[in-house]
C-alpha positions as a Markdown table, in Angstrom:
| # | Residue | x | y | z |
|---|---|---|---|---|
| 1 | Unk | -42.9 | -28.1 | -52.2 |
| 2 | Unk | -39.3 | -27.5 | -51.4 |
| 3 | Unk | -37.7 | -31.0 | -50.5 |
| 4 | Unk | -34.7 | -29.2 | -49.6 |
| 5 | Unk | -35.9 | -27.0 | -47.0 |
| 6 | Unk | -33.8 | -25.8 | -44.0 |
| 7 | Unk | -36.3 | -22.8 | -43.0 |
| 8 | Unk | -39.7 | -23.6 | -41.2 |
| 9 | Unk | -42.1 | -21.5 | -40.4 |
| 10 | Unk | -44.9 | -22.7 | -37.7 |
| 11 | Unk | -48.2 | -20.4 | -37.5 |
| 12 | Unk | -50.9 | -20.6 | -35.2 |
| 13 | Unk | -53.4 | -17.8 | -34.1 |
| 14 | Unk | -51.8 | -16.1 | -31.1 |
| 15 | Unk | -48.3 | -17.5 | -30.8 |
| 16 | Unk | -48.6 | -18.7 | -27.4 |
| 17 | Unk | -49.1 | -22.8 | -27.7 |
| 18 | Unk | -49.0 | -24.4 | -30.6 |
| 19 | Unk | -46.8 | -23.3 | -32.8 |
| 20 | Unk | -44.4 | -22.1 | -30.2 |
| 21 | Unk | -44.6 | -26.3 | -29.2 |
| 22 | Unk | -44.0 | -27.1 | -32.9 |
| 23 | Unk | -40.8 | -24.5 | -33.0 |
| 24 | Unk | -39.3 | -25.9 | -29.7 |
| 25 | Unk | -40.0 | -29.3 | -30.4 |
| 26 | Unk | -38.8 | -29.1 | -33.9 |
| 27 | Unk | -35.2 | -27.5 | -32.8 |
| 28 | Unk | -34.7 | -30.3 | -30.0 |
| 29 | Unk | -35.6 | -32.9 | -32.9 |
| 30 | Unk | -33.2 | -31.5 | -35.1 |
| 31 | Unk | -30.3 | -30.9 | -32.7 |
| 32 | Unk | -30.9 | -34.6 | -31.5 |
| 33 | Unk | -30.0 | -35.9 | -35.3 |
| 34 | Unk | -27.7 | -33.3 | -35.6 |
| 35 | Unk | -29.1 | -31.2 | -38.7 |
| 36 | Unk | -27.4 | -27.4 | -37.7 |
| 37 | Unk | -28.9 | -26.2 | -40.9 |
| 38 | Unk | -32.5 | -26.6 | -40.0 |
| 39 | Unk | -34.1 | -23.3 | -38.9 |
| 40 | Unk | -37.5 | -22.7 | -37.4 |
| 41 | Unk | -39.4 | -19.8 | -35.7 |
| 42 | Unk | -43.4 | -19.4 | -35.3 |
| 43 | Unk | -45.5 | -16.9 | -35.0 |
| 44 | Unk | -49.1 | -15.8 | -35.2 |
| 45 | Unk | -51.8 | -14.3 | -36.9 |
| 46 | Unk | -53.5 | -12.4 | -33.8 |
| 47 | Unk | -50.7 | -11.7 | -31.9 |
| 48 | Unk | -50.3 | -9.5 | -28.8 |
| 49 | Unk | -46.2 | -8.8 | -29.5 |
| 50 | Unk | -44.3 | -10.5 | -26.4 |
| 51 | Unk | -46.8 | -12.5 | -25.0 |
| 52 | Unk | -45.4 | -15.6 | -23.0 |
| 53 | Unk | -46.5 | -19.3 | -23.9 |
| 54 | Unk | -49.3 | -19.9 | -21.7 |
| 55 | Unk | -49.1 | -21.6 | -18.2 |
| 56 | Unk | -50.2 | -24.9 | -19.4 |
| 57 | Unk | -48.3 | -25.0 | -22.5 |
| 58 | Unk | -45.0 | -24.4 | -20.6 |
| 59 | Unk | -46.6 | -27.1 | -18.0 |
| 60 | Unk | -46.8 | -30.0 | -20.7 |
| 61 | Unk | -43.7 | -28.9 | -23.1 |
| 62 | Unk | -41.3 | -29.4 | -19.6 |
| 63 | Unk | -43.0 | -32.9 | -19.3 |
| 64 | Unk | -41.6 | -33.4 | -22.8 |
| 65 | Unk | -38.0 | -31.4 | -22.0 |
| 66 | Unk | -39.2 | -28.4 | -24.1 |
| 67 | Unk | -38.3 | -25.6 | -22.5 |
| 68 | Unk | -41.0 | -22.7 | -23.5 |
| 69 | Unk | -39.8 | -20.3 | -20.7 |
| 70 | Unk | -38.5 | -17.7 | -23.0 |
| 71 | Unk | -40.9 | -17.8 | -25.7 |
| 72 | Unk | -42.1 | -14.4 | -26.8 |
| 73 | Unk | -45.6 | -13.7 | -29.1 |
| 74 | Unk | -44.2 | -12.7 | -32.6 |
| 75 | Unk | -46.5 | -12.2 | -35.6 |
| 76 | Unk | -46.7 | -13.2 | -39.2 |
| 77 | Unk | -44.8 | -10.9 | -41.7 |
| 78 | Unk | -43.8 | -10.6 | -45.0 |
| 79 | Unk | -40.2 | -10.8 | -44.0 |
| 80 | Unk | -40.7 | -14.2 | -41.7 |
| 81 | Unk | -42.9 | -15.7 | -44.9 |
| 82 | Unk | -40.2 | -14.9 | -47.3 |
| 83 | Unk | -37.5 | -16.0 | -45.1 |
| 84 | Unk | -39.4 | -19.5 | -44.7 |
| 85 | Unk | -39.1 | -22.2 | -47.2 |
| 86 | Unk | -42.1 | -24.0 | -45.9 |
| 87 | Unk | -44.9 | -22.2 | -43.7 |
| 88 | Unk | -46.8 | -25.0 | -41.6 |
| 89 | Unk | -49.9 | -24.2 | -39.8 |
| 90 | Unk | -52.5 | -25.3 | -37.4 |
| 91 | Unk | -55.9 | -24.9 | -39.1 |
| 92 | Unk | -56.9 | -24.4 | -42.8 |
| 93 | Unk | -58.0 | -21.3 | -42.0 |
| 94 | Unk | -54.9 | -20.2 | -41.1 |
| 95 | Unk | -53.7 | -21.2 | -44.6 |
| 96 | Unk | -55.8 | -19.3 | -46.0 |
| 97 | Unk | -55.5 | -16.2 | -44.5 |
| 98 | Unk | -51.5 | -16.4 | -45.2 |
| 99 | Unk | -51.6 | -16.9 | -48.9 |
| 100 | Unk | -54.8 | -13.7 | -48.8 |
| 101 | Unk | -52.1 | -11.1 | -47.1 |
| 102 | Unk | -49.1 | -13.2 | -48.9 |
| 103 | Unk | -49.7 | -14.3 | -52.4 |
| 104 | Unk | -45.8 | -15.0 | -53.0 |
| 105 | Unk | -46.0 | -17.9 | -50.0 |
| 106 | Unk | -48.1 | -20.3 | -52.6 |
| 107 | Unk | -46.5 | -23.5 | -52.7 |
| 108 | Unk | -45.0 | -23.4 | -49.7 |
| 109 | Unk | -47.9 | -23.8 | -46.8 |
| 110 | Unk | -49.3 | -27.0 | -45.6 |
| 111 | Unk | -51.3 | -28.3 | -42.8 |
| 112 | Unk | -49.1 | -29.1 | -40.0 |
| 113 | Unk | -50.7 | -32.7 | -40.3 |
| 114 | Unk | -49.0 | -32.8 | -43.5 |
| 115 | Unk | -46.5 | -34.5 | -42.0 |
| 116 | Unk | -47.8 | -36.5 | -39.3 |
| 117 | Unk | -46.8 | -40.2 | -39.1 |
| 118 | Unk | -50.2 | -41.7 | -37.7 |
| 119 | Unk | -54.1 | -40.5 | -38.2 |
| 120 | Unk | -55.6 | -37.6 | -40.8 |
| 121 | Unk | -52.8 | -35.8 | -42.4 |
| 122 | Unk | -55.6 | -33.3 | -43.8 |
| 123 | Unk | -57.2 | -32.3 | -40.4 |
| 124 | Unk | -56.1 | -29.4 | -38.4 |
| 125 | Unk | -54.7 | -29.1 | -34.8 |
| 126 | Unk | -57.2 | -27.8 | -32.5 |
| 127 | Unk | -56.4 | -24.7 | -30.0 |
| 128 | Unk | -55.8 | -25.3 | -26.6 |
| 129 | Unk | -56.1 | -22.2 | -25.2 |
| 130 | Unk | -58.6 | -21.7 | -22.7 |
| 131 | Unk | -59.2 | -25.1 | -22.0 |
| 132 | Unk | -57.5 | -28.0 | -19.1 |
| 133 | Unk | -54.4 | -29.3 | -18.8 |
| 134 | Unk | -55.8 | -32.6 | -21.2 |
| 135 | Unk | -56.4 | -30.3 | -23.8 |
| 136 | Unk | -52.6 | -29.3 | -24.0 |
| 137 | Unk | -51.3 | -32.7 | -23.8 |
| 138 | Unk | -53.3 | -33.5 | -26.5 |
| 139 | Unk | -52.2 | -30.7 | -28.8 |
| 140 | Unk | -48.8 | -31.1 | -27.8 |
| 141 | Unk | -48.7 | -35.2 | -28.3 |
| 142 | Unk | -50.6 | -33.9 | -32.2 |
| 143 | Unk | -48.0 | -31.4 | -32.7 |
| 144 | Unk | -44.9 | -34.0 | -31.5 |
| 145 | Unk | -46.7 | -36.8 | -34.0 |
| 146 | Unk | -46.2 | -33.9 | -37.2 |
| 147 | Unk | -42.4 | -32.6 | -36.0 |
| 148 | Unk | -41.1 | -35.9 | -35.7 |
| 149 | Unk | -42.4 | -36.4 | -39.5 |
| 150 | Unk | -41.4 | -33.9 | -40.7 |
| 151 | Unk | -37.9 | -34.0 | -39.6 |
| 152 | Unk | -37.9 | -38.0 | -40.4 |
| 153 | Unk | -39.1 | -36.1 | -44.1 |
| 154 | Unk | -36.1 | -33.9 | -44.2 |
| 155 | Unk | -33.8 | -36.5 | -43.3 |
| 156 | Unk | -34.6 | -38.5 | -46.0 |
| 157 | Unk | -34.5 | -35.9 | -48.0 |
| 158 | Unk | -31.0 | -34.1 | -47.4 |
C-alpha cells in the first residue's frame, strides 16, 4: 500500500451515503490538521449520475457539520481509479468487483475498516439506504471511526 498517499478514493454502491459521508468527512478532517495535499472524491458502482445524498444522510452529516447539500452521484471509472492512490470501500464485494473491471487498482483497495481505530478492521460498513434515521447514524458514526484513522495514518506517515 502507498504510505504516501494524497489521493483517496471512497466507493460505495450508489454514491448517495456512504461514501459521499467518508469524502465529506475526510476533507473536514484534513482541512482541520491542515494537510492541503490530501484529495478525496467517491463514487459508486450502481450509480444514477447526479443523484443527491439522501435525505437522511444529509440529516445526520449536518449533525456532524458535514455539509452533503451539494453532493452529486458520480460513478467508478478507470480515470477516478487511476487517479486514486488508495481506493477504500464499503463492502468486500465492492472490492472485488473493482479489481474484476480494474485489474491495474491491485494493491491499492482496502476495506474502509482498514483503518478504523476501534472494533473489526475486516468487516464491512453496512448500507443505510432504505432504512431509519438510526441506521444512518450508525453508518455515519462507522464511517467517522475509519476517516479519522485514516487521516491519523497519513499523518504519521507524511
Amino acid at each position: 500500500m502507498n504510505y504516501q498517499a494524497t489521493n483517496i478514493l471512497f466507493v460505495c454502491t450508489g454514491n448517495i451515503c456512504r461514501s459521499p459521508f467518508a469524502e465529506k468527512l475526510f476533507k473536514k478532517l484534513a482541512l482541520q490538521q491542515e494537510r492541503k495535499d490530501l484529495r478525496a472524491e467517491s463514487a459508486g458502482l450502481m450509480v444514477l449520475p447526479g443523484n443527491a445524498a439522501t435525505a437522511l444522510a444529509q440529516q445526520v452529516a449536518a449533525e456532524h457539520e458535514v455539509d452533503l447539500s451539494d453532493h452529486e452521484a458520480k460513478s467508478v471509472t478507470e480515470k477516478r481509479v487511476n487517479r486514486a492512490d488508495l481506493i477504500l470501500v464499503m463492502e468486500k464485494s465492492h472490492k472485488a468487483r473493482i479489481l474484476s473491471s480494474f485489474p491495474g487498482a491491485t494493491g491499492k483497495v482496502r476495506l474502509m475498516r482498514y483503518f478504523a481505530r476501534f472494533g473489526s478492521k475486516t468487516r464491512g460498513i453496512a448500507d443505510p439506504y432504505g432504512l431509519n434515521y438510526d441506521a444512518y447514524r450508525f453508518c455515519f458514526l462507522d464511517i467517522e471511526d475509519a476517516v479519522s484513522g485514516l487521516v491519523e495514518f497519513l499523518s504519521k506517515n507524511v
